[in-house]
C-alpha positions in Angstrom: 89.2 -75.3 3.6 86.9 -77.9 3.4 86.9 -78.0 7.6 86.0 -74.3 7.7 83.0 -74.8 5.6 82.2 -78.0 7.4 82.2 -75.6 10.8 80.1 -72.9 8.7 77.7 -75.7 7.6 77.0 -76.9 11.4 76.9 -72.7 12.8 74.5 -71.7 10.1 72.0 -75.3 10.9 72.6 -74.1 14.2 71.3 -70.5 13.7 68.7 -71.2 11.3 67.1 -74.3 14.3 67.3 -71.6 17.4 64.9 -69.8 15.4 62.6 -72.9 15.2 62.0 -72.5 19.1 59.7 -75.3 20.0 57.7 -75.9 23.6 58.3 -78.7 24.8 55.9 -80.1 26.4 54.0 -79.8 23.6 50.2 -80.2 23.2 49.6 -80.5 19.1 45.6 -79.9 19.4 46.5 -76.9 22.0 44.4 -78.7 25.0 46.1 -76.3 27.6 45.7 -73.1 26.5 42.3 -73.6 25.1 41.4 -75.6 28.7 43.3 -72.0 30.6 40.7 -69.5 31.5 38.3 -71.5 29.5 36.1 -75.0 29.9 37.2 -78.0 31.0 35.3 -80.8 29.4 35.8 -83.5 31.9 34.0 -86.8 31.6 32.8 -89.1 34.3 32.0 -92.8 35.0 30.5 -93.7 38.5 32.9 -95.9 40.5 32.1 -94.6 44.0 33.7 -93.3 46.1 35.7 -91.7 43.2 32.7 -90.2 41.6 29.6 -90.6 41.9 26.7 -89.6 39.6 23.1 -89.2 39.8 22.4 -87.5 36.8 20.8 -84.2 38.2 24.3 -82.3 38.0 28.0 -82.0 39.2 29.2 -85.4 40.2 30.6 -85.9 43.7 33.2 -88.0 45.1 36.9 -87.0 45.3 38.0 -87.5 41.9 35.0 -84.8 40.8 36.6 -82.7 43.7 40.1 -83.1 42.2 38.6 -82.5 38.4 37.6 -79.2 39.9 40.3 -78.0 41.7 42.3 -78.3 39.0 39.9 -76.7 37.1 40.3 -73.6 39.3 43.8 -73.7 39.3 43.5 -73.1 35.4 40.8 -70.8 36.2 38.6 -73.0 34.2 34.8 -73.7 34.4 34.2 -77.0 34.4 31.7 -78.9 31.9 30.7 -82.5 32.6 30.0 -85.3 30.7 28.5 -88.5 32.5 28.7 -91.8 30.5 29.8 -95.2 30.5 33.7 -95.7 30.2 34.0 -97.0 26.5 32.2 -94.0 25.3 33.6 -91.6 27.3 36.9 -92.5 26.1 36.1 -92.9 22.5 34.6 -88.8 22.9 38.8 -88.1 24.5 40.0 -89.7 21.5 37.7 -87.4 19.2 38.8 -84.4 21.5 35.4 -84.1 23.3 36.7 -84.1 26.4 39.7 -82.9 28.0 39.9 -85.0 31.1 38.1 -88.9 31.8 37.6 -89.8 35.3 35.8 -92.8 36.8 38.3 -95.2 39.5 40.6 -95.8 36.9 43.6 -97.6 38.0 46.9 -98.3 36.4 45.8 -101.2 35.0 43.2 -100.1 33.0 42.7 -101.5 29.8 42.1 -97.8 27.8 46.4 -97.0 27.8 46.1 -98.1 23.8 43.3 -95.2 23.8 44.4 -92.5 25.8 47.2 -91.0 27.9 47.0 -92.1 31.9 48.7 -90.0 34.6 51.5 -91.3 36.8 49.3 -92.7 40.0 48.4 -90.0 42.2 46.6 -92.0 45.2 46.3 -95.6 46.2 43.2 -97.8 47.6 43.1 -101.4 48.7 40.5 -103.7 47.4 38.3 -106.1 49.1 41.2 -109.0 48.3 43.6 -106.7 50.0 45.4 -105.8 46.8 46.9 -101.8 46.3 45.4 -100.4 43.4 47.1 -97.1 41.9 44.5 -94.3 40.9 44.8 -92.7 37.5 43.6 -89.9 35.3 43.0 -90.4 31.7 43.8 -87.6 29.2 43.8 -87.1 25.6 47.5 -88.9 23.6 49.8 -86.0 22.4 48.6 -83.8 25.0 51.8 -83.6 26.8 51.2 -79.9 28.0 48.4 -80.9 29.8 49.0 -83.8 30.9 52.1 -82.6 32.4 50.9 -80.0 34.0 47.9 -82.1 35.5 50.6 -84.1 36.9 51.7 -81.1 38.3 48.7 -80.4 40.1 48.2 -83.8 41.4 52.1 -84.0 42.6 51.3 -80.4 44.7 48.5 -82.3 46.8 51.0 -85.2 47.7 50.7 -86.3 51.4 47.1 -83.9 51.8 43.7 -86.7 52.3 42.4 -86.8 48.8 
């Protein structure tokens, strides 16, 4: 008796979870769908050739080309925010900004602050030295970040 209500126990827990359906990824703040025919809030640090910034408008360099692509693949307008990288990252952690760009590598020192993509390009230094280029999102994010990752992945072997 006891083993038939052990079995009942474990198909009712079972019943009542499947109704619990959860996304996974997940983005908690809901960065995804807000960002998905909406604004992307992307913020940018000059480090040419990555970006570049003069002030007067959209930033250049291929990172700023990547920020918008991506931002038409989520048929998104984009909305930029130019600034040094310690504030720029402190507005991602207040959820200001959706996306950080600037030359970040995958050494950066803002991983405590932020979630970094897997590298999607590489570079060599003056000292001959690979660096691996990263993205910086906002922690919890996972939606979005994953499906940045995405996007990045699809332009693997293209000149970016």
């Amino acid at each position: 008796m006891s083993r038939l209500l052990g079995s009942l126990a474990v198909v009712l827990l079972a019943v009542a979870l499947s109704g619990c359906a959860t996304s996974i990824p997940a983005d908690p703040d809901g960065t995804l769908d807000r960002v998905t025919d909406g604004t992307l809030r992307v913020g940018v640090s000059p480090s040419a050739p990555w970006t570049e910034t003069d002030g007067s408008g959209a930033p250049g360099g291929s990172e700023a080309a990547l920020a918008e692509e991506f931002a038409d693949h989520l048929d998104a307008e984009v909305e930029w925010t130019e600034g040094g990288e310690a504030d720029l990252v402190s507005a991602l952690e207040r959820g200001e900004l959706d996306l950080v760009i600037g030359g970040f590598t995958d050494t950066t020192p803002w991983t405590s602050k932020s979630a970094m993509t897997q590298p999607y390009a590489e570079s060599t230094n003056e000292e001959g030295k690979t660096a691996k280029h990263v993205m910086l999102a906002p922690m919890g994010e996972n939606a979005f970040l994953v499906e940045l990752e995405r996007f990045l992945l699809e332009g693997e072997g293209e000149q970016r």
